[in-house]
C-alpha positions in Angstrom: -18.3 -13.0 -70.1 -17.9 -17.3 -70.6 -15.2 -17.4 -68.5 -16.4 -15.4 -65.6 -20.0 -16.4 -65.3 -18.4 -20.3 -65.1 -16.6 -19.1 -62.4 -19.7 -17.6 -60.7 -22.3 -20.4 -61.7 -24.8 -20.4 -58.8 -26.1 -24.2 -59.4 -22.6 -25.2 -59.1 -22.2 -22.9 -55.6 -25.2 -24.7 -54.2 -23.6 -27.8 -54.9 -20.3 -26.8 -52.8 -22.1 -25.4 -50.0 -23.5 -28.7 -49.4 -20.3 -30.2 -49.4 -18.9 -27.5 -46.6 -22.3 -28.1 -44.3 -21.9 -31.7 -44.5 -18.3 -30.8 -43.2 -18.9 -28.0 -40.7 -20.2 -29.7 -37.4 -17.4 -27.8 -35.5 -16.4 -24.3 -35.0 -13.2 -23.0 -37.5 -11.6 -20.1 -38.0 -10.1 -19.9 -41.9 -7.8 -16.7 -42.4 -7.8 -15.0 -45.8 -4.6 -13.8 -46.3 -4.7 -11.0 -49.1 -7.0 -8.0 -49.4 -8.7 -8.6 -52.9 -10.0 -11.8 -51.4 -10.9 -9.5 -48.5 -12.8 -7.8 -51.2 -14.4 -10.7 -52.6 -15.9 -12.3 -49.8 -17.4 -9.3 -48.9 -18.9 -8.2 -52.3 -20.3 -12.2 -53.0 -21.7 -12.5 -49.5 -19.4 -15.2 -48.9 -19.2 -15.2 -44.7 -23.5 -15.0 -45.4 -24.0 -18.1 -47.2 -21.5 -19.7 -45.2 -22.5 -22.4 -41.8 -22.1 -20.0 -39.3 -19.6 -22.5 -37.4 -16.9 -21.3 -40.2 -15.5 -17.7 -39.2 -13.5 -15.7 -42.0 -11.3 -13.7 -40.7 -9.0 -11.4 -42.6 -5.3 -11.3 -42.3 -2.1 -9.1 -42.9 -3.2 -9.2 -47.1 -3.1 -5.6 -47.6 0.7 -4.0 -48.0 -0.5 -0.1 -47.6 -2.3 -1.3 -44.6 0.9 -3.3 -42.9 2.9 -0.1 -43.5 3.9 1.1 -40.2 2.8 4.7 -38.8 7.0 5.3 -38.6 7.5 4.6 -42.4 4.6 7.0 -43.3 5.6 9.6 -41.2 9.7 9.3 -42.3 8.5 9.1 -45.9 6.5 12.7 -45.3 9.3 14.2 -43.7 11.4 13.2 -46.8 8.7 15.3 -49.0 9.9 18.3 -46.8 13.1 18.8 -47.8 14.0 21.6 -50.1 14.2 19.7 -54.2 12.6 16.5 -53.7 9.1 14.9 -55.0 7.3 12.4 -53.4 6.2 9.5 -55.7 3.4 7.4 -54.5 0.2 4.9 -55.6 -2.7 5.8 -55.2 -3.6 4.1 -51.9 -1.5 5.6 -50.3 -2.2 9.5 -50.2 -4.9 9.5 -47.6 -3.4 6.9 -44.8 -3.0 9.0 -42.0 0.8 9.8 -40.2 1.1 10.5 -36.9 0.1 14.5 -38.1 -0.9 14.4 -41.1 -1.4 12.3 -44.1 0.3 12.2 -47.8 -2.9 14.2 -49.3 -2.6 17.0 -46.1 1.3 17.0 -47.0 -0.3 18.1 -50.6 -2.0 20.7 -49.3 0.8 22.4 -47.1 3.1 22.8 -50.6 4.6 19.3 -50.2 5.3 17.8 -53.8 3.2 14.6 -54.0 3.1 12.6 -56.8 0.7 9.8 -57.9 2.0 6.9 -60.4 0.5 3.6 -61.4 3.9 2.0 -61.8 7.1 2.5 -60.8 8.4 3.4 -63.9 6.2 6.3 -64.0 8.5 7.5 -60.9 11.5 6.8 -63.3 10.5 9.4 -65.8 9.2 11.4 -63.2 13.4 11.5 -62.1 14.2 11.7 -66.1 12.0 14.9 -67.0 13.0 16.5 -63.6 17.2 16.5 -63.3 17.3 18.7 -60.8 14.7 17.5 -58.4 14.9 14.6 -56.5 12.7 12.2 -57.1 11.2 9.4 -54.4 9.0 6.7 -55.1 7.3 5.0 -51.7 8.6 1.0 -52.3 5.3 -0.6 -51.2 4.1 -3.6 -51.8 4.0 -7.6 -51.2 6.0 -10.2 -53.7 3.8 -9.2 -56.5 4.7 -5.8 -57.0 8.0 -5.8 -56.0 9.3 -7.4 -59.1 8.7 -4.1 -61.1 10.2 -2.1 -58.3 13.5 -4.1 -59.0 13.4 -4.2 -63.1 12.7 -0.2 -62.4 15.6 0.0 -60.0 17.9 -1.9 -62.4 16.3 0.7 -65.1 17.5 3.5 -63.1 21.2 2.0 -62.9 21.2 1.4 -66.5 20.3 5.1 -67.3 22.6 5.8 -64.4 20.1 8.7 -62.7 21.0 9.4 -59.6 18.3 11.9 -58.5 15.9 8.8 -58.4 15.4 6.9 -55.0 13.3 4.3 -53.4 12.0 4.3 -49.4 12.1 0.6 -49.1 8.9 -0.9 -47.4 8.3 -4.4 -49.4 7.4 -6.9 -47.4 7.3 -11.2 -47.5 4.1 -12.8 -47.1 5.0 -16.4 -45.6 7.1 -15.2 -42.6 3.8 -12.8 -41.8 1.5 -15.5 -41.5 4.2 -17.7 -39.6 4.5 -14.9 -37.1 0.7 -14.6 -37.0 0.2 -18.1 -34.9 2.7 -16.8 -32.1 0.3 -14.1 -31.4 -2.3 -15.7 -28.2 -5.2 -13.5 -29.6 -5.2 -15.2 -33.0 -6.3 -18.8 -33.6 -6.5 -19.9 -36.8 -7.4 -23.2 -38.3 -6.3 -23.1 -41.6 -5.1 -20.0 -44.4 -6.9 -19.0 -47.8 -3.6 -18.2 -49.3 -2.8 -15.1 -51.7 -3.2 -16.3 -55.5 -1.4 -13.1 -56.9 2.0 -13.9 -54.2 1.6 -17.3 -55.1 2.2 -16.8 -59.1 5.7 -15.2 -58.0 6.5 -17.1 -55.2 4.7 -20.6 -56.3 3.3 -23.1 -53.3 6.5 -24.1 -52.0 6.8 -21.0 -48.9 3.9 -22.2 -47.4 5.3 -25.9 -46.7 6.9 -25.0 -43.6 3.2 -23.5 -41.9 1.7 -26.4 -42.8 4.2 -29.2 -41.4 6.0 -27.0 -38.5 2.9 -25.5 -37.6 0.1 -27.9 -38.6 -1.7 -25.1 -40.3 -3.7 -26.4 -43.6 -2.9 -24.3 -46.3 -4.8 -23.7 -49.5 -4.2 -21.3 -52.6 -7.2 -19.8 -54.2 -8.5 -17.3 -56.9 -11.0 -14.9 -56.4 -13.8 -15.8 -57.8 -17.2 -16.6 -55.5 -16.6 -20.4 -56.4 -12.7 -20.1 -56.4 -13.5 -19.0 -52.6 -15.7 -21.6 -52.1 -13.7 -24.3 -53.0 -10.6 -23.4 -51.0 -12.9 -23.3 -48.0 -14.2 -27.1 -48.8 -11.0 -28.1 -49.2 -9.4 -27.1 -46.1 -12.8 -28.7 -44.1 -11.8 -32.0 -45.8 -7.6 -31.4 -44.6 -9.3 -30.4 -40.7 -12.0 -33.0 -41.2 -9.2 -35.8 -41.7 -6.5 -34.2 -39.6 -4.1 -33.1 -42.3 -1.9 -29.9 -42.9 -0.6 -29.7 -46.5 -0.5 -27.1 -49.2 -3.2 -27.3 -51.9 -3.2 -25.4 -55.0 -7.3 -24.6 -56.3 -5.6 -21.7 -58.6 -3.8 -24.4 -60.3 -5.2 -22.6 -63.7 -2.2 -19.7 -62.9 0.0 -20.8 -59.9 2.6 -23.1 -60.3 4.8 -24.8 -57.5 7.6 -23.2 -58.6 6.2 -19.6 -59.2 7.3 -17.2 -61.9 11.4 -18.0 -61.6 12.1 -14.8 -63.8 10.4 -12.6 -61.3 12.1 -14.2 -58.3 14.9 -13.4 -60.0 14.6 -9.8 -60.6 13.4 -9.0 -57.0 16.8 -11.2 -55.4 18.7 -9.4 -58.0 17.9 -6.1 -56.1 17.0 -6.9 -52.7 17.3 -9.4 -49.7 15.6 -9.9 -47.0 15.8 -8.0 -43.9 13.6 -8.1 -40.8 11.0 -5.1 -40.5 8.1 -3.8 -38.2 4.1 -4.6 -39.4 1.7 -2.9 -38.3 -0.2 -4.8 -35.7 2.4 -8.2 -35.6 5.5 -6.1 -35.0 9.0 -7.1 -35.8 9.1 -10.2 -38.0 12.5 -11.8 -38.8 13.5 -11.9 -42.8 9.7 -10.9 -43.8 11.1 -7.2 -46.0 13.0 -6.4 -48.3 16.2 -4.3 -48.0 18.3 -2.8 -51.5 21.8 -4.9 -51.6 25.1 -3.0 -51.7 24.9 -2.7 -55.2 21.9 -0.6 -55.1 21.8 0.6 -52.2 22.3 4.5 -53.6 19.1 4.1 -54.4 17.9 4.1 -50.5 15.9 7.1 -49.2 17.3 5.9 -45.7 20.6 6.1 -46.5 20.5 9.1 -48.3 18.1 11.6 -46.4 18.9 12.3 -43.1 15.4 13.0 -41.3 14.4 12.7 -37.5 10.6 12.1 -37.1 9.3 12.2 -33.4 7.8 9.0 -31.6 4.7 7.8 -33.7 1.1 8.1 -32.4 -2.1 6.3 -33.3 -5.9 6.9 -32.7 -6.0 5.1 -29.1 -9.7 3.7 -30.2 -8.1 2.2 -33.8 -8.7 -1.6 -33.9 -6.4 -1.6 -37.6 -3.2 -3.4 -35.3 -6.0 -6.5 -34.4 -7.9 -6.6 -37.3 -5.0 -7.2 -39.4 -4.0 -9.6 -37.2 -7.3 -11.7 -37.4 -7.7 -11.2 -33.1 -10.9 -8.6 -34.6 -13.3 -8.1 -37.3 -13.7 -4.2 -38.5 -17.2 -4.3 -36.6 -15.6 -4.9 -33.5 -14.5 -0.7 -34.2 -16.0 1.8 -32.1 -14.8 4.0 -34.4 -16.0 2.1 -37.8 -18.8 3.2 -40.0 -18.9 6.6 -37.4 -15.9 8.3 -37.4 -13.9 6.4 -39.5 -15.2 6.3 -42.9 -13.5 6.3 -46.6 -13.5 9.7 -46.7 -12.3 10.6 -43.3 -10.4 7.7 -42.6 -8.5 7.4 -38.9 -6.5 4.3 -39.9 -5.4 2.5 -42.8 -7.8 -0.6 -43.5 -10.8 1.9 -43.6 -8.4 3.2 -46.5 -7.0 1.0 -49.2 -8.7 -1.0 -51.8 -7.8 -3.8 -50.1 -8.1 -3.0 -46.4 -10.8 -5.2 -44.3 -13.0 -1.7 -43.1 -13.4 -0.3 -46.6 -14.1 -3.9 -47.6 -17.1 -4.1 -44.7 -17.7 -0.5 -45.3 -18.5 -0.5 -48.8 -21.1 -4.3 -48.9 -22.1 -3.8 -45.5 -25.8 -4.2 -44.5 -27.8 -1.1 -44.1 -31.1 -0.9 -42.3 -33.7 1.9 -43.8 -35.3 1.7 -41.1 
């Protein structure tokens, strides 16, 4: 335990807090943009130790979250044709559709599937010839490269009752489109650490010098956290915008180049709904011609009727940063883990489960 307790040494967070409320005589908002620092903050008590002139907010960080109520509800209606098996991670089997969600599909005699990787879906297509086999593509930059070195598996092998329903998505264009948005203001970005091992630092130039956004890459430890936060005070506190790299122990500037590789080997951009920002310009991930048999889209025709959320859901703002999960009616009461109504009270990396599970409870 050496190497995490150094990371969580509590002399050394004193020292840093004294640094940020030496810096902190104005009000800032700093957006976290990725859930497991979501998860973090919350578990250390970070926003509690904090000035209370510095505001976290979270961001679009969690990619089951981000999936829009359209995809879910396509990718169910997949599941219901005659042969096929849905393939799925975890998080994803109680976010609600429009009806119903992947774990009610379950129930009705839908064929759901949950994998850890998306090789598992591969075998999954090997051991079952005859079914067809389709894996949910979800994820930011750092799980896609898999998804393309299990695509180009799949072409290797040559199986063609394995398929993808593409929903990737690009970081760095998310949190551009986030400053058009006149609910959000945002005064500098805790960026992702696990993106930024594939992508590396360079994607986040342009927020910082077209937008004059400080920018700083962080790991996830409490004094990880800590330090980005210092760090961007001292960019606001002297009027700069640049990108900073604290997680310079795993990030490099020019990412992991044989991961990059893999996912433009198999995909290229394309633009694609969020939920909550909308359409974004080049922030997914479509299959190129060459592997484009592998698309669910192009392969199963399926109509779905128009989507419909919970009208009392705040998940669209929150992952924006325009709310917190308290600002809810519905969190805590009748959106819970267990009976979620939308998707950040669901994944592991979603802002409500995050202020669900550490959040203060009177005994009273």
């Amino acid at each position: 335990m050496r190497w995490v307790s150094e990371f969580r040494d509590g002399s050394i967070a004193k020292l840093i807090l004294e640094r940020i409320n030496e810096l902190a005589e104005h009000e800032c908002t700093l957006m976290e943009v990725c859930g497991t620092h979501t998860m973090a903050i919350a578990r250390f008590g970070i926003r509690q130790v904090l000035p209370k002139s510095i505001r976290l907010v979270s961001g679009p960080g969690c990619p089951v979250c981000v999936t829009t109520q359209s995809d879910i509800d396509r990718f169910i209606s997949i599941g219901q044709i005659d042969g096929v098996v849905l393939a799925t991670f975890g998080d994803m089997v109680k976010v609600p559709g429009s009806k119903i969600s992947l774990r009610d599909a379950r129930a009705h005699g839908i064929d759901v599937r949950v994998v850890y990787s998306p090789f598992e879906a591969v075998e999954l297509a090997r051991q079952m010839p005859n079914r067809k086999v389709v894996f949910v593509s979800i994820g930011f930059e750092t799980t896609t490269p898999g998804i393309a070195l299990a695509i180009m598996q799949a072409e290797k092998e040559r199986l063609r009752n394995f398929f993808i329903y593409p929903a990737n998505k690009l970081v760095p264009p998310a949190m551009k489109a986030l400053l058009s948005f006149d609910d959000v203001c945002v005064d500098g970005f805790i960026c992702p650490g696990h993106v930024s091992t594939i992508i590396g630092t360079r994607p986040y130039e342009p927020i910082a010098t077209d937008y004059g956004k400080p920018c700083v890459i962080a790991g996830f430890e409490p004094l990880d956290i800590l330090q980005a936060v210092f760090m961007l005070l001292m960019q606001i506190r002297y009027g700069q915008a640049k990108v900073e790299n604290q997680y310079r122990r795993v990030v490099r500037p020019e990412g992991n180049e044989a991961a990059r590789k893999a996912i433009y080997e198999v995909f290229e951009p394309n633009s694609v709904e969020w939920r909550g920002l909308g359409l974004i310009e080049c922030s997914g991930l479509k299959l190129r011609s060459k592997y484009e048999h592998f698309d669910a889209l192009l392969n199963f025709d399926v109509q779905v009727p128009p989507t419909s959320e919970h009208p009392e859901c705040q998940c669209g703002r929150i992952l924006r940063g325009a709310a917190v999960p308290t600002d809810c009616p519905l969190f805590a009461s009748a959106c819970t883990p267990e009976h979620p109504i939308g998707p950040c009270m669901v994944s592991s990396e979603g802002a409500c489960a995050a202020y669900f599970r550490y959040r203060e409870v009177s005994l009273s």
